[in-house]
C-alpha positions in Angstrom: 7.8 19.2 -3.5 11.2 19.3 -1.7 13.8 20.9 -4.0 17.3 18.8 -2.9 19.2 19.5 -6.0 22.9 20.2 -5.7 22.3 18.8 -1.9 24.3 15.6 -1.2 23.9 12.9 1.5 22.6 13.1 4.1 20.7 16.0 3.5 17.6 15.3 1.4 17.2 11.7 3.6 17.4 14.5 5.9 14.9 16.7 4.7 12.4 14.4 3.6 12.5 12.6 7.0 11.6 16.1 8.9 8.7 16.3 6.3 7.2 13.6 7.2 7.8 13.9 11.0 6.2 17.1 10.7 3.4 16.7 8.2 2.8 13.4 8.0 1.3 13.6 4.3 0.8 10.4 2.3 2.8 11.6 -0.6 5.6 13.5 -1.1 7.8 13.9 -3.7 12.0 14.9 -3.7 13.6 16.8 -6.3 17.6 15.6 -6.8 20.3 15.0 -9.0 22.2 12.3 -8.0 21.3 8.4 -8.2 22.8 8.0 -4.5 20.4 10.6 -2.9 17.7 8.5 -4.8 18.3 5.3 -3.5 18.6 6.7 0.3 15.2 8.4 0.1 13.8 5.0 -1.2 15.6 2.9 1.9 14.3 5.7 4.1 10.5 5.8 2.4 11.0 1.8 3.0 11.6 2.0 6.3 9.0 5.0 7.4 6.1 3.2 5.5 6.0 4.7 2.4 6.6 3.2 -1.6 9.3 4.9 -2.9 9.5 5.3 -7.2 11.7 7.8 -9.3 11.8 9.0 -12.9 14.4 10.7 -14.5 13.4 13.7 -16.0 16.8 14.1 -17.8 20.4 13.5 -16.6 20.0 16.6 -13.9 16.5 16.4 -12.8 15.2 12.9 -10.5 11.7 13.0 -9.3 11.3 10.5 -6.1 7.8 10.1 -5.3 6.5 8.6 -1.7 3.2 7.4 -1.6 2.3 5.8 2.1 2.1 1.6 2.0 -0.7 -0.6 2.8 -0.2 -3.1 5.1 -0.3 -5.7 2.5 2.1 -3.7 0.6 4.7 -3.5 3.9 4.9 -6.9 3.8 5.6 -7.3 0.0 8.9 -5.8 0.2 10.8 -3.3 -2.4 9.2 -1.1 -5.4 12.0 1.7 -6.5 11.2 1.9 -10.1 8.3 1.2 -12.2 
């Protein structure tokens, strides 16, 4: 889990971007605070492969979780919140 509370943009796109370029997991998930921060990570899962969703915890606490895309899924398009 990547802890980016308090951090604004573009430092968590930031940080999850180097996680991936150095792990290269099939899920990750962002901790923030701040609906902008979410919707960044989810263009930047978008564009690096992944399906990006969120769930606010409470009014300080966003989870964004990145789970890697199919192929079929690439071509389907967006999925931010379930």
């Amino acid at each position: 889990m990547i802890d980016a509370r308090g951090l604004s943009c573009p430092q968590p796109v930031l940080l999850i971007k180097s996680a991936v370029e150095k792990t290269h997991e099939s899920q990750y998930t962002l901790l923030t605070d701040n609906m902008p921060c979410v919707e960044n990570v989810c263009r930047f899962a978008k564009s690096a492969g992944y399906e990006a969703e969120y769930k606010k915890q409470n009014e300080e606490v966003i989870f964004v979780d990145m789970e890697t895309l199919s192929e079929e899924e690439m071509l389907q398009g967006d999925s931010y919140e379930r």
